[in-house]
N, C-alpha and C positions, 0 to 999 in steps of 0.2 A: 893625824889620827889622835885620839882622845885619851888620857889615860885609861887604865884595866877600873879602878874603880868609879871614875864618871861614865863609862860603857856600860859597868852593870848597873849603877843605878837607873841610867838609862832605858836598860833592858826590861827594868823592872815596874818603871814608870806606864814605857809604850810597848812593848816587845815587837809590835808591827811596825816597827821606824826603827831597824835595826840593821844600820853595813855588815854583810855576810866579811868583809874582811875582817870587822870588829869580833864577830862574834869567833869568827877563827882565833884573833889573838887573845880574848879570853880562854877560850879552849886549850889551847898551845902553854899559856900559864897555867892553867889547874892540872892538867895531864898531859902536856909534852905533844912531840909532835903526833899528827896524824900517822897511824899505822896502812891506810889505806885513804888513796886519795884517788884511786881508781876512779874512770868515768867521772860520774857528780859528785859524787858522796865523799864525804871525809870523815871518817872513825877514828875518835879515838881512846884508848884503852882506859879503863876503868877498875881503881884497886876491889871493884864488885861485880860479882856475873847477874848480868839481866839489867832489869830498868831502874833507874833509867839511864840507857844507852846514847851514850854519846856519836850521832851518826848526823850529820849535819849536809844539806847541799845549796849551794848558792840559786838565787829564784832571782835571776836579773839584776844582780848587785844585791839584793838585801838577802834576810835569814828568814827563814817561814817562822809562822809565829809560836804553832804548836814545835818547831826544835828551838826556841830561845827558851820556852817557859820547862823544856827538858833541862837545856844547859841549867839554867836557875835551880834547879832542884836538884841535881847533878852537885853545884858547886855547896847547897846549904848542906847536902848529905855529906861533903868533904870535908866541910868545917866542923862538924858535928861528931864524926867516927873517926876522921882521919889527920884533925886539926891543923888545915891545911887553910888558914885565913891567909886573904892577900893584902 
């Protein structure tokens, strides 16, 4: 697996050629583990209420592309309000 920062560039590059395992272990760094991993879906909690919501589910090995470009906006709002650069 890739490191957290060659992931996001990645991310950021193609978001549609994105390992749902990858985009878990970005997640997992910015906000800890998943609160619910019920069923598909994997939440998790955010120092803000609403979006964008970190809720992510695996589509055949990869990440859908509309939740990578949430995580992306997710992590620039963290670095921004919560100074939380990795």
């Amino acid at each position: 697996m890739s490191n957290l920062k060659d992931i996001i560039i990645k991310m950021k590059r193609n978001p549609g050629d994105i390992r749902f395992g990858d985009l878990c272990k970005v997640c997992e760094s910015y906000f800890g583990k998943p609160r619910s991993t019920g069923g598909s879906h994997h939440i998790y909690k955010t120092p803000w209420q609403g979006d964008p919501r970190i809720n992510i589910q695996n589509n055949k090995g990869k990440a859908k592309i509309y939740q990578v470009k949430q995580i992306l906006k997710a992590i620039e709002l963290m670095e921004k309000n919560h100074g939380t650069e990795k």
